[in-house]
N, C-alpha and C positions, 0 to 999 in steps of 0.2 A: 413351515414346521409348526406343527399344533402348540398353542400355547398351554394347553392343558396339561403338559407333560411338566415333569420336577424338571429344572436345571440341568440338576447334576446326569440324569437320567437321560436326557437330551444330549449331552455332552459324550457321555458315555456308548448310546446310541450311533453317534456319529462318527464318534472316532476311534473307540476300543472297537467298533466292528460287533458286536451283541447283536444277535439277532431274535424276533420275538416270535414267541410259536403262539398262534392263536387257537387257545384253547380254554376251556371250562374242566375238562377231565384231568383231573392230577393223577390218576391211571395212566391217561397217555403220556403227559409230562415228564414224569419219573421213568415211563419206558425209555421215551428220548432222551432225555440226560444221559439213562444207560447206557442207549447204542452209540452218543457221539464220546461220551469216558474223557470227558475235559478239551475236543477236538475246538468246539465251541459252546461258548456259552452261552445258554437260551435264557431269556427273559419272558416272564408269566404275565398275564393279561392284570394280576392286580398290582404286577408293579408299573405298571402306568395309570391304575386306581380305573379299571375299566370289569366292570361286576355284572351286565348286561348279558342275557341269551340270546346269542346269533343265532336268525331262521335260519333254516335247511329247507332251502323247498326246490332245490334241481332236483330232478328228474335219473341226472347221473352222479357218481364220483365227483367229477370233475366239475359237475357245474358244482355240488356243494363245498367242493375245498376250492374252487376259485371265490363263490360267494362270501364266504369267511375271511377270507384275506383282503380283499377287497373290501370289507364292513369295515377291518380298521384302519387301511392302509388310507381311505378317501376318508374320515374324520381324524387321523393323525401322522399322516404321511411319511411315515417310518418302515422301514424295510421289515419285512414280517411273512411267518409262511403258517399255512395249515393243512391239516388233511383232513380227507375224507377215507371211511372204512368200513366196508362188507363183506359181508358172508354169502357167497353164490351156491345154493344146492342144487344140481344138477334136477333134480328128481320134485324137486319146487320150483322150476321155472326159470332157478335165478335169484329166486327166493332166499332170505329177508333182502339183500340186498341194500340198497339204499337204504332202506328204511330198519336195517339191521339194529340199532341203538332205542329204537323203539315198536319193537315189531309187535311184542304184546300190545301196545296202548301207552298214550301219552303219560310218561310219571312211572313208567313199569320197572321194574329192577333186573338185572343181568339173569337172575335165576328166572324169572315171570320170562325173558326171552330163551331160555335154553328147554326150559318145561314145553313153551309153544312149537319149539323147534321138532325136541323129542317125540310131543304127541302125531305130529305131522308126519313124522320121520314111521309110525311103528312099524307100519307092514310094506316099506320101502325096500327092495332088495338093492336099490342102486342108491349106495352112499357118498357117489363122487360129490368131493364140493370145492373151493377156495375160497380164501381170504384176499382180497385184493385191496390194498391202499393207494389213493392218491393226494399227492404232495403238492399244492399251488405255492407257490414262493414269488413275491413280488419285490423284486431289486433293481434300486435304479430306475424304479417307473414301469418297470419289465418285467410280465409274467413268463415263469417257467414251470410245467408240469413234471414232475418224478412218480414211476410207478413202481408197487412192489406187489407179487404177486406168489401165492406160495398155496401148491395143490394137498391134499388131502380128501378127509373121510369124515362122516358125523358116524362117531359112537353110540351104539343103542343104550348107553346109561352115563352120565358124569362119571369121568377120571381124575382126579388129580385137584388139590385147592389153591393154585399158583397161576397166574396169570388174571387175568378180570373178561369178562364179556362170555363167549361162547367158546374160550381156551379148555373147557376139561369136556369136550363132547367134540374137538376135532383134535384129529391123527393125523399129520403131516404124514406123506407117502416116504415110505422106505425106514418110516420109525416103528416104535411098539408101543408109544405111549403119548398121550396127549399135550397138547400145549401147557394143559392145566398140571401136567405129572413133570415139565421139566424145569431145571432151575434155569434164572431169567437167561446168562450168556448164552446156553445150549439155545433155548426159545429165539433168544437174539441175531443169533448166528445165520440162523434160517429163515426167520419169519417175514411175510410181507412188507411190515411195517420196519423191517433192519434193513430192506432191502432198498426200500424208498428212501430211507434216511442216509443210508451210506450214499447213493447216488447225490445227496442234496449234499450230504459234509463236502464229496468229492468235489462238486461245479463249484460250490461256494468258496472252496478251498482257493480254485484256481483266480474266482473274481475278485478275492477279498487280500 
């Protein structure tokens, strides 16, 4: 166990069972908190005083939230999970995908990505898209993948200012209004990333 960590925080680690989400995005963060509602308690990358940008350079999901978890599980050997999250448009290839968090260019902001989406999108008459998440969780030395996956439509104009990323320009199928028009439980309930997490509360529930 890494000596870099506080004591108490190793301690706590160990034996309250805390688990750390490896993440930079306090948008995701606070999503998660949401959907686990006190099931467990997640610890943030700077309460182990860890301030560094993890690459992304898989190719897939999976290779980037395996990558992540494994950046900090092999310099502090602490049970820890991350994910990776894209936007698939049918009518883009697949497109932003991977590279969804930076599609505009490196440094762009959520609008710079939903603008490039939009322009892409104008004279598209096929709006099928998803949102797929994947969850690497390393416990016990032991990687596990969890996947959430939730279909939808890209909107021909922003809906809604609630959720972050590309939430007010997709419509989950069978609704009337965007990620970005609902309040977080409704979003929660259904979303990719509720879906991967309720799977990870559930296994973890069972190991811990």
């Amino acid at each position: 166990m890494s000596l870099h960590l506080p004591i108490k925080l190793l301690i706590t680690l160990i034996f309250m069972r805390k688990i750390l989400f490896v993440t930079n995005n306090q948008h995701k963060l606070i999503e998660i908190k949401t959907i686990l509602n006190g099931k467990m308690e997640v610890v943030k990358l700077s309460d182990i005083h860890f301030y560094e940008e993890i690459p992304e350079t898989g190719q897939t999901l999976h290779e980037n939230a395996s990558q992540k978890s494994h950046a900090i599980f092999d310099q502090f050997q602490i049970d820890c999970f991350s994910d990776d999250t894209g936007l698939e448009i049918d009518a883009l290839n697949g497109r932003p995908g991977v590279y969804s968090a930076r599609y505009a260019g490196e440094g762009c902001s959520f609008h710079n990505n939903v603008v490039k989406v939009l322009n892409e999108m104008e004279n598209e008459s096929n709006r099928f898209a998803r949102f797929r998440t994947v969850i690497s969780l390393i416990l016990n030395r032991e990687e596990y993948f969890f996947e959430g996956v939730v279909e939808g439509e890209i909107t021909r104009f922003e809906q809604g200012n609630s959720g972050f990323g590309y939430d007010p320009i997709f419509r989950p199928l069978g609704f009337n209004k965007t990620f970005g028009e609902m309040p977080d439980d409704e979003k929660n309930a259904i979303s990719h990333r509720g879906e991967a997490v309720h799977k990870l509360a559930a296994f973890l529930s069972e190991k811990i």
